[in-house]
N, C-alpha and C positions, 0 to 999 in steps of 0.2 A: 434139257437144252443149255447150252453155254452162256455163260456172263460175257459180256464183249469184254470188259478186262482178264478171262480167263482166255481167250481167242487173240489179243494182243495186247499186250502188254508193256508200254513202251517205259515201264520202271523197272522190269526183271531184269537180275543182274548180270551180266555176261558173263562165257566162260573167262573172261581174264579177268574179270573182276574178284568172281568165285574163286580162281586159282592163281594168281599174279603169277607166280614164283616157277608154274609148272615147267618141268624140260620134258617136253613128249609126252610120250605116253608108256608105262612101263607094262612090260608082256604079262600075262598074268601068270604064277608059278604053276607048274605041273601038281595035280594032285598028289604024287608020291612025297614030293616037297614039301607040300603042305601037312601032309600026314606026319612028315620028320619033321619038324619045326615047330608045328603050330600050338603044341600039346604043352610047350613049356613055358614057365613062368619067366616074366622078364627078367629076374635076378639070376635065372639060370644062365643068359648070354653072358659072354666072353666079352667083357670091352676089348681085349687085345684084338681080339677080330678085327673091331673097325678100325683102330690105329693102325694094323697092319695089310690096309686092303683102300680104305679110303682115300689114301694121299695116291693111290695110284690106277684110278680108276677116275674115266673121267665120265661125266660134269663134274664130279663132287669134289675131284683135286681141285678146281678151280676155286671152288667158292669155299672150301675148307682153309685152305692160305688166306685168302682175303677177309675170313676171319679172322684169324690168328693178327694177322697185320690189324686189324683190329682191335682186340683182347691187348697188343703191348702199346698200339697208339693213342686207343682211347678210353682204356681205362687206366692200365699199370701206370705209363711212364707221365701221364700228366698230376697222379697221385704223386709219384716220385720225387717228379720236379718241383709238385708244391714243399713237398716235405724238404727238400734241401735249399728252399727260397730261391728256386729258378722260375716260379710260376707266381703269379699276384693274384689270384681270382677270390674273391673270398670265403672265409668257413663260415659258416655258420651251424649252431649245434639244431637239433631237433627233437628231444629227446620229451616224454610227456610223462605224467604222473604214473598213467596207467602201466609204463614200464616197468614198475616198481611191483607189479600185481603178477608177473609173471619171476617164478624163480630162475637166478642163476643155477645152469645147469651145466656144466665143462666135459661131465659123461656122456652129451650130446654131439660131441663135437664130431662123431664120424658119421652121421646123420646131416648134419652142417655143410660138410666136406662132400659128400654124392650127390654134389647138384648137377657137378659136371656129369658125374656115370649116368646119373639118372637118365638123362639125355642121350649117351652113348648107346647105351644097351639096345633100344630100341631102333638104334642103329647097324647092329649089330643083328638084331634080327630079322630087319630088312636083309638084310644082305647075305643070310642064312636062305630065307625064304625065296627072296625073288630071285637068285645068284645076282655076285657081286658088280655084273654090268647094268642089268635093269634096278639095282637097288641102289646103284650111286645116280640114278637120274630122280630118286626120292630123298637122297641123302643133300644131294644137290637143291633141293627144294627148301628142305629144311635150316640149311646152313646160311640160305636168301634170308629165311626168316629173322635168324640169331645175327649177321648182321643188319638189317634192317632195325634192331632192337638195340644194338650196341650204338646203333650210329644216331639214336634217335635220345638214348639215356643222355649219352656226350654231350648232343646239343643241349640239355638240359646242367649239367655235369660244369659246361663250358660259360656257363653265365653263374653258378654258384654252385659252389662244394658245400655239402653236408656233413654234418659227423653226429656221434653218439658218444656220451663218456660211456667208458667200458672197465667193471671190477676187475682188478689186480690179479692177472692170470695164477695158476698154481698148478695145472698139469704143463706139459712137454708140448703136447701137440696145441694149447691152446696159447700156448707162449710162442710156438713157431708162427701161430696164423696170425699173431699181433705182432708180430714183429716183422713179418712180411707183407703185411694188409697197412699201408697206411690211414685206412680209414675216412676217406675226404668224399667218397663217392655214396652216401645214403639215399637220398629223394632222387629220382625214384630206386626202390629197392629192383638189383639183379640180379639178386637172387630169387624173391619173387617173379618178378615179371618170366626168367626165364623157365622155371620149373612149372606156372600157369601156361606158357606158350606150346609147353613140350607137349601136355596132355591135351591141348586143345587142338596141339597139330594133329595129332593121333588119333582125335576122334572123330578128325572131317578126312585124315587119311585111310581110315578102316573102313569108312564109309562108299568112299568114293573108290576106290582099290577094292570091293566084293571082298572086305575077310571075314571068313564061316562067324556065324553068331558064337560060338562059343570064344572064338580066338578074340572079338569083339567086347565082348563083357566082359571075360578076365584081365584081357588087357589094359580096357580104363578103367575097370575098376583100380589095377594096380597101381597103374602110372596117376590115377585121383589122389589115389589116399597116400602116394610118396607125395607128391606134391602140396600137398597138406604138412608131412611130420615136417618135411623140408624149412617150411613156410615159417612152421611154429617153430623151427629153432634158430632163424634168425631173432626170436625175441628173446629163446633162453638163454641162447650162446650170446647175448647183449651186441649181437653186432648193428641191428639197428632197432628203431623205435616202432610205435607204434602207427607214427604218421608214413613211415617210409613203406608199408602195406601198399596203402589207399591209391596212393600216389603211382606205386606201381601198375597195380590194377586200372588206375584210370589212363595212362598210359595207353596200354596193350591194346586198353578197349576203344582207343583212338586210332591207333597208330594199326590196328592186324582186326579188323573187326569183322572181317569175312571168317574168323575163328574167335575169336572173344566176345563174348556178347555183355550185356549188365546183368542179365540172366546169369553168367556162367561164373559172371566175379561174385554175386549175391550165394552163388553156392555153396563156391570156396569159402567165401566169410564165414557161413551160415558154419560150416565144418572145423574150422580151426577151436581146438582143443574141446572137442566134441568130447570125448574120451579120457581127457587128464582128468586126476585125481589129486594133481598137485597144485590146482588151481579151485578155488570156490565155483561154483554156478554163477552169483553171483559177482563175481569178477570176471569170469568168462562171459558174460551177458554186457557187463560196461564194454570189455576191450572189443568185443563183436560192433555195438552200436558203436563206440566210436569211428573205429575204420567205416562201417557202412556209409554213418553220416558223412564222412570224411573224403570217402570215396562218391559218394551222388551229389554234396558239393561239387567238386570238382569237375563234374560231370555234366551238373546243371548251366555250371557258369563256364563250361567250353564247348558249349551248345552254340553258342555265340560268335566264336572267335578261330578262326583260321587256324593259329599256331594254335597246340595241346597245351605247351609250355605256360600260355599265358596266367589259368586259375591256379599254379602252384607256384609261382613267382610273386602273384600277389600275396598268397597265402606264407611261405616266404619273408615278406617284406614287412609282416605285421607279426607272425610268430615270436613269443617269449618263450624259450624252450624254460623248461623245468633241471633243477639239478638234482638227480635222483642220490639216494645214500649211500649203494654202493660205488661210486663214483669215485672210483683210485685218486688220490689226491694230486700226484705228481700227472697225471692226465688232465686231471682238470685244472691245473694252473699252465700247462702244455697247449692245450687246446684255447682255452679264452683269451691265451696271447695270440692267436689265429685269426681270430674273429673281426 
């Protein structure tokens, strides 16, 4: 016999709640489709695919632009403006001990650099599978998401800029991404937040979309553990700290929580440098508890409070960052005239 709350349930969550973002409903692919598609590994998709099929395919043209108008207005060009003193907002560093516990690594840096792909691909293979008019009403879902996430870092972004001192570049491409990156946008990290979003979207969209159990397990397995190496090389490639994790995570887990859970971020922590050799147990075990701590802080204390914003503002406003050793000199006399 039934529980009366299993007979009505006036807390279960609606389908808009479960899916905000959804446009329709996408047909489900022909099994031939599936049989061509389904069998490959995400790194086999073509990003040129969706570059060249998404701007022209709608829902997803729409929400793809409204990105982009996003990505130069609120990240690039308010970076920009600070750095040429057209913007006042202030910097502040955030950098912790425990950054010193992970190695500079610059052989990382095209690991660094596929946060974007990482994301594309699986774009790409929507749109292999579903063909590219039922797969731009999923692409279209997804791009709801990424802005939703840009518009939500900014707000934070837009009351205080972050940075990290970062060692004195020496390969090419790690000199192009500091000299292009102004570096004012750290708490919360987007490069986290968005390669945690990707795999989370993908787990409640394979779900809900019927894709065969195998195509199902390969595929978060895959998109797991990129989102993972991705994670750990914003701490090698020194582009942020180890506070700018937490932050992100806590975040996501506000702001997209019908896909992020505290379950999901305790994963990810639990995983990061699982596998390096270039790191102690023992310091992989501090930098894990720190962000955890750091992250259920912020967690606990926006339990309470309407805005996300508010536990990291505080946290913010009392923070002494640390000056780590690899710390470029000319950086760090650059930077603390910011502050």
């Amino acid at each position: 016999m039934k529980k009366p709350y299993e007979t009505y349930n006036t807390f279960a969550p609606t389908e808009k709640m479960k899916y905000p973002f959804r446009f329709g409903k996408a047909k489900k692919p022909s099994e031939k489709r599936i049989k061509k598609w389904g069998g490959k590994h995400m790194t086999e998709y073509n990003v040129m695919f969706s570059y060249m099929t998404i701007p022209f395919r709608f829902p997803s043209s729409f929400t793809l632009f409204k990105f982009l108008h996003y990505v130069v207005w609120k990240f690039f060009m308010p970076q920009y403006f600070k750095k040429i003193h057209l913007r006042h907002t202030p910097v502040k560093h955030v950098d912790h001990q425990l950054d010193e516990k992970v190695p500079y690594r610059e052989d990382l840096i095209s690991c660094y650099m596929d946060f974007i792909n990482v994301w594309v691909r699986p774009l790409s293979m929507m749109m292999h599978r579903f063909n590219t008019f039922q797969g731009a009403k999923l692409s279209y879902e997804w791009f709801k998401y990424l802005c939703l996430t840009y518009s939500e870092a900014y707000s934070m972004y837009s009351y205080s800029m972050t940075t990290t001192y970062r060692p004195k570049p020496e390969t090419k491409k790690v000199k192009a991404l500091y000299a292009g990156d102004p570096h004012y946008m750290c708490v919360p990290s987007l490069h986290i937040a968005i390669v945690c979003l990707c795999f989370s979207f993908y787990r409640m969209l394979f779900k809900r979309e019927e894709f065969t159990p195998e195509e199902t397990e390969m595929w978060n397995k895959e998109l797991f553990e990129r989102a993972v190496d991705i994670g750990e090389t914003v701490l090698y490639i020194k582009q942020h700290s180890v506070n700018c994790i937490p932050a992100a995570l806590y975040m996501i887990t506000r702001i997209v929580p019908e896909l992020f859970t505290p379950e999901t971020a305790i994963e990810f922590i639990s995983a990061l440098f699982k596998n390096k050799t270039d790191i102690s147990e023992t310091d992989r075990k501090k930098i894990q508890a720190h962000i955890l701590f750091t992250y259920e802080r912020f967690l606990l204390e926006g339990a309470i409070e309407e805005d996300w914003r508010d536990p990291i503002i505080r946290w913010l406003g009392s923070y002494q960052s640390h000056v780590p050793f690899y710390a470029d000199v000319e950086s760090k006399e650059t930077k603390s005239g910011e502050e």
